[in-house]
C-alpha positions in Angstrom: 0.0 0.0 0.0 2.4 3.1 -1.4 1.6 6.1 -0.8 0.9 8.1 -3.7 -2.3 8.7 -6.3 -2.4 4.9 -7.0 -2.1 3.7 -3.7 -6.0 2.8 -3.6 -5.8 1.3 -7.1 -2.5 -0.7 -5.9 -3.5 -1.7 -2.4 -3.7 -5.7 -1.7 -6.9 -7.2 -1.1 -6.4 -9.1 1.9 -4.9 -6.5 4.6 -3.0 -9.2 6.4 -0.5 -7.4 3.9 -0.1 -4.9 5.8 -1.3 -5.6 9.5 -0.5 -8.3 11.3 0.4 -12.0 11.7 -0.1 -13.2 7.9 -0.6 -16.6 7.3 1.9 -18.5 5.1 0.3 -18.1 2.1 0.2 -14.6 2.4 2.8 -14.1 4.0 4.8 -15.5 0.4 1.8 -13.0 -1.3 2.7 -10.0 0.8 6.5 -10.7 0.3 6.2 -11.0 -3.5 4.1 -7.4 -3.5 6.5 -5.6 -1.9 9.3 -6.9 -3.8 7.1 -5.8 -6.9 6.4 -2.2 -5.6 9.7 -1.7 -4.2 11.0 -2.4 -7.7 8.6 -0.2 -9.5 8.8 2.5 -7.0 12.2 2.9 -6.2 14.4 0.4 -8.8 15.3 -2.9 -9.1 17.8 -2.9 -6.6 15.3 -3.0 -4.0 15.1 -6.5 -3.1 16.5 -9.6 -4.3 16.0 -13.0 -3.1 19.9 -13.9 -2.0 21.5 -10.3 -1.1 19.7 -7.0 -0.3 21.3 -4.5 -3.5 22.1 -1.1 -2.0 20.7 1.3 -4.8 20.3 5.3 -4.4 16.8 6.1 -4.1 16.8 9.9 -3.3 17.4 11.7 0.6 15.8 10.2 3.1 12.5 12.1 3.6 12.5 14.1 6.8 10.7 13.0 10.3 7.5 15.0 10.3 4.4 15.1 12.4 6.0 13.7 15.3 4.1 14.2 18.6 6.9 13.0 20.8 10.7 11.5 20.6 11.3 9.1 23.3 14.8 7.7 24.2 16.3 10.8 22.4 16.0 14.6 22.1 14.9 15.2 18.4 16.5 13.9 15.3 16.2 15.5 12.1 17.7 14.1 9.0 20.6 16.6 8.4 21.8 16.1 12.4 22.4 11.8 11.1 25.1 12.7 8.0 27.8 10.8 8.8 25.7 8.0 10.1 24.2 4.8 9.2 20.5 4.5 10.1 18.1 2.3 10.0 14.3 3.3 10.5 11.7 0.4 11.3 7.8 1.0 11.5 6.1 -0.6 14.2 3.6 -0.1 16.9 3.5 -2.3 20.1 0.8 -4.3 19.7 1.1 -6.0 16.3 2.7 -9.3 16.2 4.7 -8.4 13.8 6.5 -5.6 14.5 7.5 -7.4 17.8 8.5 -10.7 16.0 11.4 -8.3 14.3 12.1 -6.2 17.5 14.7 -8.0 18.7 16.6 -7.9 15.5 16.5 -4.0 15.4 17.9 -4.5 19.2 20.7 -6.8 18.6 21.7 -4.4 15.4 21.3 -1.4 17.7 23.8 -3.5 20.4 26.5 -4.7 17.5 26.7 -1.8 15.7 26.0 1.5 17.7 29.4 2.0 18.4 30.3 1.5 14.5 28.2 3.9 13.2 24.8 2.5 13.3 22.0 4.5 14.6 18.9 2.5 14.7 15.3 4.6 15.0 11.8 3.0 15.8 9.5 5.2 14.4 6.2 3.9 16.4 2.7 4.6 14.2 0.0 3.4 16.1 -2.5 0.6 14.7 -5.2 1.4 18.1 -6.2 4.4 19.7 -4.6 3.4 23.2 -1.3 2.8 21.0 -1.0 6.6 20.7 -1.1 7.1 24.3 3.0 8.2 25.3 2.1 6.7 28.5 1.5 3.0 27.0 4.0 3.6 24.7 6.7 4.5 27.0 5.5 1.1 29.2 6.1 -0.9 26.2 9.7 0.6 25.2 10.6 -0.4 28.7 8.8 -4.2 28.3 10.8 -4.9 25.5 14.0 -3.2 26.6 14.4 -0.6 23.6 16.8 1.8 24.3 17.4 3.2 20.9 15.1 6.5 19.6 11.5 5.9 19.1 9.5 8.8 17.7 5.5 8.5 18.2 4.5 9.1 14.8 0.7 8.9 15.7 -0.5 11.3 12.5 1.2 8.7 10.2 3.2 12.1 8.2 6.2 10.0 8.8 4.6 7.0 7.7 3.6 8.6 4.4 6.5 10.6 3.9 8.3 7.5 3.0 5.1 5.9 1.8 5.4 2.8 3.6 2.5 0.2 4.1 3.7 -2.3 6.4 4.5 -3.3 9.7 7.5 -3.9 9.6 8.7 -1.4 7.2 12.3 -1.2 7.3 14.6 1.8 5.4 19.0 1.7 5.4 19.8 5.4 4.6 23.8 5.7 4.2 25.7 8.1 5.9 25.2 10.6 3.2 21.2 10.8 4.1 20.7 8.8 0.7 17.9 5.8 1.1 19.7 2.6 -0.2 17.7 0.1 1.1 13.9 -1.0 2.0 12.5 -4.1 3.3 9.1 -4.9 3.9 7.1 -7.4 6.1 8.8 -10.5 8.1 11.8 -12.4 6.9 15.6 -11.3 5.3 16.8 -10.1 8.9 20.2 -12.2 7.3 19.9 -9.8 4.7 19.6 -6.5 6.2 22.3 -7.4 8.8 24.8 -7.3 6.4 23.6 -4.7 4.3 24.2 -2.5 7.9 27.7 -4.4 8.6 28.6 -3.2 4.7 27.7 0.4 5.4 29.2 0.8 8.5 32.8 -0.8 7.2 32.9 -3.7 9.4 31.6 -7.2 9.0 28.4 -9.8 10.0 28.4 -10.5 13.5 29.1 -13.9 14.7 25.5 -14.8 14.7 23.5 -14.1 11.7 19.9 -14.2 12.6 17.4 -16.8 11.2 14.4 -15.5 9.8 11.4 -16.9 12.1 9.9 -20.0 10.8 5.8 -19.3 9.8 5.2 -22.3 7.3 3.1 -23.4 10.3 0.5 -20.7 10.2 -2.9 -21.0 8.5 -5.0 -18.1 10.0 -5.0 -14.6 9.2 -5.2 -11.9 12.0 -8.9 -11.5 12.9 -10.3 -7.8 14.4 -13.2 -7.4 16.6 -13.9 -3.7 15.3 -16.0 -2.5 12.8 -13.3 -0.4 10.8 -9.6 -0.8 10.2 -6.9 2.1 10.4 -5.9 2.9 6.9 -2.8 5.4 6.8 -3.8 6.6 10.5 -7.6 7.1 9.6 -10.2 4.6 10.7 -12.3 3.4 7.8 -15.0 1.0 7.7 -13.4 -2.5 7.0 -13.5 -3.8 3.7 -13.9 -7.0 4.3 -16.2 -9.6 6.2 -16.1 -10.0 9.6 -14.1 -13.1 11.4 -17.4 -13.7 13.4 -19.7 -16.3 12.5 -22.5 -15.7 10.0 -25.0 -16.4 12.9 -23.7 -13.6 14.9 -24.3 -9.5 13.8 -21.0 -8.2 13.6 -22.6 -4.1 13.1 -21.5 -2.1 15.7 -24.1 -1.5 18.9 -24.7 -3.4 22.0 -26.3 -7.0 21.8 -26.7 -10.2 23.7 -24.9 -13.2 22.2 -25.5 -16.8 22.5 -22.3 -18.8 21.4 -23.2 -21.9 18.7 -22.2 -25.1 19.6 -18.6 -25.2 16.9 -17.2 -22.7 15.0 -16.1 -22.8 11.3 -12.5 -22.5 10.4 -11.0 -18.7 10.8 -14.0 -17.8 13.2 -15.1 -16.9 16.3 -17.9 -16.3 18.2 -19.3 -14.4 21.5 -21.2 -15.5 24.5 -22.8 -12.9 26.6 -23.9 -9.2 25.9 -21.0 -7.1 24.2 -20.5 -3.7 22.4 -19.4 -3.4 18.7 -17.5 -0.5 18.0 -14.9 1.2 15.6 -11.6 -1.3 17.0 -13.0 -3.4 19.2 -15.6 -5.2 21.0 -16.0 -4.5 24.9 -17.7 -7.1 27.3 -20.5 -5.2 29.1 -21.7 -8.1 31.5 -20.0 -10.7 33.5 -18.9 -14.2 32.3 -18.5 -13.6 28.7 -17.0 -16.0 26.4 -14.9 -16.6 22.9 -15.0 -19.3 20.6 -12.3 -19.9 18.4 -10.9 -22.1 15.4 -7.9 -21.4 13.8 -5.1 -23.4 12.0 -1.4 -22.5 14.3 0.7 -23.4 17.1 0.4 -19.5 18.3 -2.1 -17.8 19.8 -2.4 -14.2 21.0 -5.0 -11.6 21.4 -4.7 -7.8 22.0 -6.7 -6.7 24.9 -7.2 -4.5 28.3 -9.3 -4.2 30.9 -10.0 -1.6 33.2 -9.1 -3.6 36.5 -6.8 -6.6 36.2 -8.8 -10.1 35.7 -7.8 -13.4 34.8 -8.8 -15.3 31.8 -9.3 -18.9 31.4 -8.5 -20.8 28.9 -9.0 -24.6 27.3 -8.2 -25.5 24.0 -9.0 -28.6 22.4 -10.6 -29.2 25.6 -7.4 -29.1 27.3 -6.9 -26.7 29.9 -4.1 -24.1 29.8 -2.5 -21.4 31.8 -3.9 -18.8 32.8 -4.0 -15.1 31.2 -4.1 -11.8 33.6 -4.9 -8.8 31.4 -4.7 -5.4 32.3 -3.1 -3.0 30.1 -4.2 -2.6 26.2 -1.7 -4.8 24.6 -0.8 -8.4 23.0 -1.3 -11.3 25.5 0.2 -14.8 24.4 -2.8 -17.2 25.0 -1.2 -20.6 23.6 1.3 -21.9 22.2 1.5 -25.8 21.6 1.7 -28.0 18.2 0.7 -26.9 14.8 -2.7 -27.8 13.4 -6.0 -27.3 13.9 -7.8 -26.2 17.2 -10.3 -24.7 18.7 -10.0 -22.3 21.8 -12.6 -21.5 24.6 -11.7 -18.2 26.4 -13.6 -17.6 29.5 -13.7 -13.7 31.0 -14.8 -13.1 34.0 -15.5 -9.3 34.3 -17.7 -6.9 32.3 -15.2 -4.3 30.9 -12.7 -6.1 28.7 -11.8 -4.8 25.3 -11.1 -7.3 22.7 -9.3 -5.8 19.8 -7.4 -8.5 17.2 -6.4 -12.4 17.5 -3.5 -12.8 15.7 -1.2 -16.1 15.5 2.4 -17.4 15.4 
């Protein structure tokens, strides 16, 4: 999804492009694209499938719109001639963006003192995700100490007309762009692409990209409308809940079917529909879901902590405490097919996306 008069002509039809947790097959899909647009947008240099080509694609585009810099007093493009520096799209919550954090980390720790610096520009998929507060709790969860700017109008984000968590750009240190990478995968790749520009060589360790072969859901949303370039549009495309189920945003009382199809879930008790998530307004709600992984997560919060319980396949499993808005690990176990029973036992969670590893 580029950023410029085409971009609505040109964007994918399944936005597991450019969310979160693809499945495999589109995972390979969303891979190709961006391979296709990077060569069409900014030569064929962009991406190739053994060595990442280092090409000149114009200066780096400034860092605009930013509300706040975190970890770092401001950075403007000119202040970083003379450095290497590597920018990565993300925001907290999406699985991922933190499935290639701790790449950008271990980069940040080999290379800072060779020239490298590494910036996390963070543009927010959920409201709460623009909140500095959460996002400040999150850079200290994950142990980030490198500059994130909170990019929560997305003029960042379309300043270099990215489209995808993760978006990565290598700028050289004479502010030139050399280098993009979209979505999971070529960490190998990029790694030395940084080790070349600084003057040095591959750490000992060359990272392996995660292995996703394994996945056969796509990231499911509880909302009504998905966040398109920082504004929240009505979602394109059908709902993850079961056809039995109204999925239109208001309050209603659910009764839960007996299975679930493939890909779908369904509520028990009385919840509220709205814009990017669903919120349990009763006590003793409950999920049903099938889906085809050995991952689970959700993105959630609650007002007061509670503790979620969980079987799948019948079988229970630990337990979940959520508090905070963020992504909770609900399973993890063999690959295949299963179904999952979550149990809440408060009014007031918000259920925003299940998305799977």
């Amino acid at each position: 999804m580029m950023h410029n008069s085409d971009a609505s002509e040109a964007r994918p039809t399944d936005e597991i492009v450019k969310m979160c947790a693809p499945s495999t097959k589109v995972t390979s899909v969303a891979l190709a694209l961006a391979a296709l647009i990077a060569i069409a947008e900014v030569g064929p240099g962009a991406l190739t499938a053994k060595e990442l080509s280092l090409s000149d694609h114009g200066p780096a585009p400034e860092f605009t719109g930013i509300s706040n810099w975190l970890n770092s007093s401001p950075l403007p493009v000119a202040s970083l001639q003379g450095k290497v520096v590597l920018i990565q799209f993300w925001t907290f919550s999406c699985i991922n963006s933190l499935r290639a954090l701790p790449y950008a980390k271990k980069w940040h720790q080999t290379y800072k003192d060779k020239g490298l610096t590494v910036i996390g520009v963070h543009s927010p998929e959920f409201a709460f995700e623009k909140e500095t507060s959460n996002v400040k709790i999150a850079i200290e969860r994950f142990g980030i100490t490198y500059p994130v700017p909170q990019d929560n109008a997305f003029r960042t984000w379309n300043a270099y007309r990215n489209y995808a968590w993760r978006g990565e750009y290598l700028i050289d240190k004479s502010g030139k762009l050399v280098a993009i990478q979209f979505g999971e995968g070529n960490y190998g790749q990029i790694e030395s692409a940084i080790a070349r520009l600084v003057g040095g060589s591959v750490s000992d360790t060359e990272p392996d990209d995660p292995g996703l072969d394994a996945i056969g859901s796509p990231e499911m949303y509880f909302g009504t409308e998905e966040n398109v370039n920082g504004v929240f549009e009505k979602r394109l495309h059908a709902s993850a809940i079961v056809s039995a189920q109204s999925a239109s945003a208001g309050e209603r009382l659910y009764t839960a079917p007996d299975d679930v199809p493939l890909n779908r879930f369904a509520f028990s008790g009385t919840w509220k529909i709205s814009a990017d998530n669903a919120t349990l307004l009763t006590d003793d709600g409950e999920i049903l879901l099938r889906f085809r992984a050995p991952k689970v997560n959700i993105v959630a919060g609650s007002p007061s902590s509670q503790t979620l319980s969980i079987t799948v396949d019948g079988q229970p499993q630990p337990q979940v405490t959520v508090h905070e808005s963020q992504l909770y690990s609900l399973y993890s176990g063999p690959p295949g097919e299963h179904i999952l029973h979550l149990k809440i036992p408060k009014a007031g969670l918000s259920a925003f996306s299940f998305s799977f590893g």
